[in-house]
N, C-alpha and C positions, 0 to 999 in steps of 0.2 A: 514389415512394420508400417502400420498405416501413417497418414500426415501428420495427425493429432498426438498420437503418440509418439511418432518423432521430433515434433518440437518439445511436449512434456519430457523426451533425455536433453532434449536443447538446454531447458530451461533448467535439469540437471545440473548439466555442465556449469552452466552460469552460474547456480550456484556455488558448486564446490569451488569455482575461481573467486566468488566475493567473498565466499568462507576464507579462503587462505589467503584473502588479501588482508581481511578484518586480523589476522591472527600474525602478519605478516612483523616484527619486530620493528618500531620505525620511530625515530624522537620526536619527543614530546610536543616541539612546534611543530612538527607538521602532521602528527596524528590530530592536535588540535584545530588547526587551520583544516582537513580534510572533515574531521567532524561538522566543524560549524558551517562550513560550503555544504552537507549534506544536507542539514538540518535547516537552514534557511531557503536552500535552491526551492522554487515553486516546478522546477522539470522535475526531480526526481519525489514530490510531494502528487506529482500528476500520474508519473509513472508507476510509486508506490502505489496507488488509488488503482490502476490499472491490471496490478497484480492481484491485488485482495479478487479481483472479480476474478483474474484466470485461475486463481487456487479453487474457489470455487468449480470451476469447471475442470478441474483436476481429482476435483473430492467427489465430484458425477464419475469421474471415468472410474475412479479407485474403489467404488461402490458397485459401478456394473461392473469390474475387474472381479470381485466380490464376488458374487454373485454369481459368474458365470465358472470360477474355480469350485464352487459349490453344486453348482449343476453335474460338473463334469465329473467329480467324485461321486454323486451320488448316482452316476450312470457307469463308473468304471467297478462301485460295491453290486451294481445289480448285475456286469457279465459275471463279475469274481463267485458272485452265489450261482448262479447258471452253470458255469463252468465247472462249479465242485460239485454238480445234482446230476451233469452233464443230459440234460436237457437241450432241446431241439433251438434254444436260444440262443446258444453261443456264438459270438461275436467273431469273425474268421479275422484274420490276420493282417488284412487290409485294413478291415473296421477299427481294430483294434490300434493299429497304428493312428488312423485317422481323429480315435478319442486321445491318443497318448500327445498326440502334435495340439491339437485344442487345449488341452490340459497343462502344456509345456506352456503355449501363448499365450493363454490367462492366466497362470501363477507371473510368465514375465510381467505382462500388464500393470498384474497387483503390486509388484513390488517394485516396480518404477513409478508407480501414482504413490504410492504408499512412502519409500525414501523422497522423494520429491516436497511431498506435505510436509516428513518429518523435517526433514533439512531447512525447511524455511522453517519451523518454530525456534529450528539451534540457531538459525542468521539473527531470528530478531531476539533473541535471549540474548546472546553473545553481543549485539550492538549498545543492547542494554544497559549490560555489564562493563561494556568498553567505557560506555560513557558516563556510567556512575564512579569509572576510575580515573576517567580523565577529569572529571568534577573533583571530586575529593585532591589528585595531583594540585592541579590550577589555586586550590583553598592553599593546599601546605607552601607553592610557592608564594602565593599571597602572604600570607602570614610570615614567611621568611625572611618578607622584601623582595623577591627577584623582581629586579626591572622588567624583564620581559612580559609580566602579567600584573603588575603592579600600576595603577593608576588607568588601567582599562576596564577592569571589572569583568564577571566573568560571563562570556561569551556563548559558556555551555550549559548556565545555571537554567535556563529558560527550555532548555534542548529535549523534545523527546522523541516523537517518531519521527522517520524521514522526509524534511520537506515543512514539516510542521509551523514552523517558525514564520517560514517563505510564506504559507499559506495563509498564515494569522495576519502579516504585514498584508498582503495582497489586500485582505477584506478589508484591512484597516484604511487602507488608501482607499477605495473604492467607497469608504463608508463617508472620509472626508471630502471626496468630490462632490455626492448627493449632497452633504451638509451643505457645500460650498452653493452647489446649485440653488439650493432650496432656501438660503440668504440670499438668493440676489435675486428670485422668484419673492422673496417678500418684503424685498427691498424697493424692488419695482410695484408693486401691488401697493405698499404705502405710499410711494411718490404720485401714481396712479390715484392712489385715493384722497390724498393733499389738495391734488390739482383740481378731481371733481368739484372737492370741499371749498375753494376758493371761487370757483366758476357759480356754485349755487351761491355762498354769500354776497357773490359780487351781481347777481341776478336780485337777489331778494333786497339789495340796499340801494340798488337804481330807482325804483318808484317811489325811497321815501324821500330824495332827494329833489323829485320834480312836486312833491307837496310843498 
Protein backbone atom coordinates (compact mmCIF):
# COMPACT_ATOMS: atom_id res chain seq x y z
CA UNK A 1 0.00 0.00 0.00
CA UNK A 2 1.45 3.17 -1.04
CA UNK A 3 1.92 6.48 1.56
CA UNK A 4 -1.20 8.11 0.46
CA UNK A 5 -3.31 5.53 0.67
CA UNK A 6 -2.04 4.68 3.92
CA UNK A 7 -2.79 7.68 5.64
CA UNK A 8 -6.42 7.69 3.59
CA UNK A 9 -7.13 4.08 6.16
CA UNK A 10 -5.36 6.43 8.82
CA UNK A 11 -7.84 8.81 8.41
CA UNK A 12 -10.29 5.88 8.37
CA UNK A 13 -9.47 4.91 11.48
CA UNK A 14 -10.04 8.38 12.96
CA UNK A 15 -12.94 8.29 11.76
CA UNK A 16 -14.58 5.30 13.02
CA UNK A 17 -12.97 6.49 16.55
CA UNK A 18 -14.83 10.14 16.40
CA UNK A 19 -17.94 8.07 15.03
CA UNK A 20 -18.10 5.98 18.32
CA UNK A 21 -17.07 8.70 20.31
CA UNK A 22 -20.11 11.05 18.93
CA UNK A 23 -22.45 7.98 19.52
CA UNK A 24 -20.71 7.20 22.87
CA UNK A 25 -23.82 7.62 25.78
CA UNK A 26 -22.58 10.62 27.99
CA UNK A 27 -24.76 13.14 30.31
CA UNK A 28 -26.18 15.97 29.39
CA UNK A 29 -23.40 18.49 30.89
CA UNK A 30 -20.75 17.12 29.49
CA UNK A 31 -21.97 16.32 26.06
CA UNK A 32 -22.94 20.05 26.23
CA UNK A 33 -19.85 21.47 27.55
CA UNK A 34 -17.85 19.11 24.70
CA UNK A 35 -20.16 20.59 22.08
CA UNK A 36 -19.76 24.13 22.70
CA UNK A 37 -15.61 23.67 23.11
CA UNK A 38 -16.00 22.21 19.53
CA UNK A 39 -18.03 24.66 18.17
CA UNK A 40 -16.33 27.75 19.51
CA UNK A 41 -12.47 26.29 19.55
CA UNK A 42 -10.68 28.26 16.29
CA UNK A 43 -8.01 24.80 16.32
CA UNK A 44 -10.55 22.47 15.38
CA UNK A 45 -12.41 25.36 12.85
CA UNK A 46 -8.65 25.38 11.27
CA UNK A 47 -8.49 21.77 11.26
CA UNK A 48 -12.02 21.24 9.97
CA UNK A 49 -10.94 23.84 7.08
CA UNK A 50 -7.91 21.47 6.57
CA UNK A 51 -10.02 18.45 6.13
CA UNK A 52 -12.61 19.82 3.45
CA UNK A 53 -9.19 20.08 1.35
CA UNK A 54 -7.82 16.47 2.08
CA UNK A 55 -11.39 15.06 1.19
CA UNK A 56 -10.89 16.58 -1.73
CA UNK A 57 -7.84 14.85 -2.53
CA UNK A 58 -9.38 11.71 -1.40
CA UNK A 59 -12.44 12.27 -3.98
CA UNK A 60 -8.98 12.52 -6.74
CA UNK A 61 -7.88 9.16 -5.58
CA UNK A 62 -11.55 7.52 -5.31
CA UNK A 63 -12.06 8.75 -9.00
CA UNK A 64 -8.64 7.37 -10.27
CA UNK A 65 -9.43 4.16 -8.05
CA UNK A 66 -12.45 4.33 -10.53
CA UNK A 67 -11.17 4.42 -13.25
CA UNK A 68 -8.45 2.18 -12.94
CA UNK A 69 -11.03 -0.78 -11.69
CA UNK A 70 -12.79 -0.10 -15.01
CA UNK A 71 -9.75 -0.38 -17.11
CA UNK A 72 -8.82 -3.60 -15.44
CA UNK A 73 -12.22 -5.23 -16.32
CA UNK A 74 -12.37 -4.21 -19.51
CA UNK A 75 -9.04 -5.88 -20.02
CA UNK A 76 -9.85 -9.03 -17.93
CA UNK A 77 -13.64 -9.29 -20.57
CA UNK A 78 -11.15 -9.04 -23.63
CA UNK A 79 -8.76 -12.28 -22.30
CA UNK A 80 -12.25 -14.06 -21.14
CA UNK A 81 -13.43 -13.42 -25.19
CA UNK A 82 -9.93 -14.61 -26.31
CA UNK A 83 -9.81 -17.50 -24.21
CA UNK A 84 -13.48 -18.87 -25.47
CA UNK A 85 -12.32 -18.18 -29.47
CA UNK A 86 -9.01 -19.63 -28.20
CA UNK A 87 -7.01 -17.50 -30.18
CA UNK A 88 -3.39 -16.78 -30.19
CA UNK A 89 -4.09 -14.00 -27.61
CA UNK A 90 -4.43 -15.66 -24.47
CA UNK A 91 -3.13 -14.33 -21.63
CA UNK A 92 -0.75 -17.19 -19.89
CA UNK A 93 -0.98 -17.69 -16.32
CA UNK A 94 1.44 -15.21 -15.08
CA UNK A 95 -0.40 -12.41 -16.98
CA UNK A 96 -3.23 -13.38 -15.72
CA UNK A 97 -2.32 -13.46 -12.18
CA UNK A 98 -0.67 -10.09 -12.85
CA UNK A 99 -4.28 -8.45 -13.98
CA UNK A 100 -6.13 -10.39 -11.06
CA UNK A 101 -3.56 -8.73 -8.29
CA UNK A 102 -4.10 -4.99 -10.30
CA UNK A 103 -7.76 -5.68 -10.14
CA UNK A 104 -7.71 -6.88 -6.46
CA UNK A 105 -5.63 -3.33 -5.65
CA UNK A 106 -7.83 -0.96 -7.33
CA UNK A 107 -11.27 -2.43 -6.14
CA UNK A 108 -9.23 -2.17 -2.49
CA UNK A 109 -8.26 1.48 -3.37
CA UNK A 110 -11.93 2.25 -4.37
CA UNK A 111 -13.51 1.15 -1.55
CA UNK A 112 -11.17 2.66 0.98
CA UNK A 113 -11.52 6.32 -0.84
CA UNK A 114 -15.12 5.46 -1.28
CA UNK A 115 -15.99 4.43 2.83
CA UNK A 116 -13.75 7.07 3.69
CA UNK A 117 -15.99 10.07 1.74
CA UNK A 118 -18.97 7.97 2.94
CA UNK A 119 -18.05 8.15 6.60
CA UNK A 120 -17.43 11.64 6.76
CA UNK A 121 -20.94 12.56 5.37
CA UNK A 122 -22.45 10.17 8.45
CA UNK A 123 -19.66 12.24 11.01
CA UNK A 124 -21.09 15.54 9.87
CA UNK A 125 -24.99 14.29 9.55
CA UNK A 126 -24.75 12.67 12.94
CA UNK A 127 -22.94 15.84 14.68
CA UNK A 128 -25.95 17.65 13.26
CA UNK A 129 -28.33 15.67 14.63
CA UNK A 130 -26.38 15.53 18.06
CA UNK A 131 -26.72 19.07 18.15
CA UNK A 132 -30.11 19.75 17.08
CA UNK A 133 -30.85 17.32 20.25
CA UNK A 134 -28.85 18.87 22.52
CA UNK A 135 -30.63 22.27 21.28
CA UNK A 136 -34.18 21.15 21.75
CA UNK A 137 -32.71 19.19 25.50
CA UNK A 138 -31.19 22.71 26.78
CA UNK A 139 -34.92 24.46 25.62
CA UNK A 140 -37.05 21.64 27.70
CA UNK A 141 -34.69 22.11 30.63
CA UNK A 142 -34.96 25.87 30.14
CA UNK A 143 -38.58 25.90 30.13
CA UNK A 144 -38.64 23.51 33.30
CA UNK A 145 -36.43 25.74 35.28
CA UNK A 146 -33.37 23.59 35.63
CA UNK A 147 -30.78 25.63 37.27
CA UNK A 148 -28.15 24.33 35.56
CA UNK A 149 -29.15 26.11 32.13
CA UNK A 150 -31.39 28.49 33.51
CA UNK A 151 -30.12 32.04 33.47
CA UNK A 152 -27.15 31.37 31.05
CA UNK A 153 -29.02 31.13 27.92
CA UNK A 154 -28.21 28.71 25.35
CA UNK A 155 -24.79 28.22 24.47
CA UNK A 156 -25.62 25.87 21.37
CA UNK A 157 -28.39 28.10 19.96
CA UNK A 158 -25.73 29.82 17.78
CA UNK A 159 -23.67 26.38 17.07
CA UNK A 160 -23.28 25.02 13.67
CA UNK A 161 -20.28 23.61 12.01
CA UNK A 162 -17.00 22.87 13.84
CA UNK A 163 -15.12 25.80 15.00
CA UNK A 164 -17.72 28.14 13.56
CA UNK A 165 -18.45 30.09 16.38
CA UNK A 166 -14.42 30.28 17.30
CA UNK A 167 -14.03 31.53 13.83
CA UNK A 168 -16.85 34.34 13.83
CA UNK A 169 -15.38 35.71 17.33
CA UNK A 170 -11.78 35.65 15.81
CA UNK A 171 -12.95 38.06 12.78
CA UNK A 172 -15.08 39.81 15.17
CA UNK A 173 -12.01 40.77 17.33
CA UNK A 174 -9.87 41.54 14.65
CA UNK A 175 -12.69 43.60 12.99
CA UNK A 176 -12.72 45.71 16.46
CA UNK A 177 -8.85 46.27 16.66
CA UNK A 178 -9.02 47.98 12.82
CA UNK A 179 -12.12 49.93 14.14
CA UNK A 180 -9.96 50.85 17.19
CA UNK A 181 -6.91 51.67 14.95
CA UNK A 182 -8.64 53.57 12.47
CA UNK A 183 -10.21 55.99 15.57
CA UNK A 184 -7.26 56.84 16.84
CA UNK A 185 -5.67 57.21 13.09
CA UNK A 186 -8.69 59.90 12.95
CA UNK A 187 -8.41 61.07 15.97
CA UNK A 188 -4.90 62.10 15.43
CA UNK A 189 -5.44 63.46 11.98
CA UNK A 190 -8.26 65.95 13.61
CA UNK A 191 -5.83 67.02 16.35
CA UNK A 192 -3.21 67.24 13.48
CA UNK A 193 -5.71 69.39 11.65
CA UNK A 194 -6.93 71.74 14.92
CA UNK A 195 -3.23 72.49 15.40
CA UNK A 196 -2.52 73.49 11.63
CA UNK A 197 -5.98 75.35 11.86
CA UNK A 198 -4.69 77.62 14.76
CA UNK A 199 -1.08 78.06 13.35
CA UNK A 200 -2.72 79.68 10.00
CA UNK A 201 -5.27 81.72 12.18
CA UNK A 202 -2.64 82.83 14.36
CA UNK A 203 -0.43 83.85 11.14
CA UNK A 204 -3.18 85.66 9.31
CA UNK A 205 -4.24 87.71 12.75
CA UNK A 206 -0.57 88.98 13.52
CA UNK A 207 -0.31 91.60 10.59
CA UNK A 208 -3.69 93.08 11.49
CA UNK A 209 -2.56 93.75 14.87
CA UNK A 210 0.64 95.65 13.79
CA UNK A 211 -1.96 97.97 11.66
Amino acid sequence: MTLYYSLVFLLLVLEMVIFLALIVPLPFTWRRKLFTFVSESPIIAKLQYGMKITFIFILILFVDSVNRVYRVQIELAAASKSDGRGGAAVIGGSERMEVQARKFYSQRNMYLCGFTLFLSLILNRTYVMILDVLRLEEEVKAYKGDPAVKGKGSSLKDAGNAGEIGRLRDELKAKDRDMENLQKQVSSMQNEYNRMGDQVSGSTSTPRKGQ
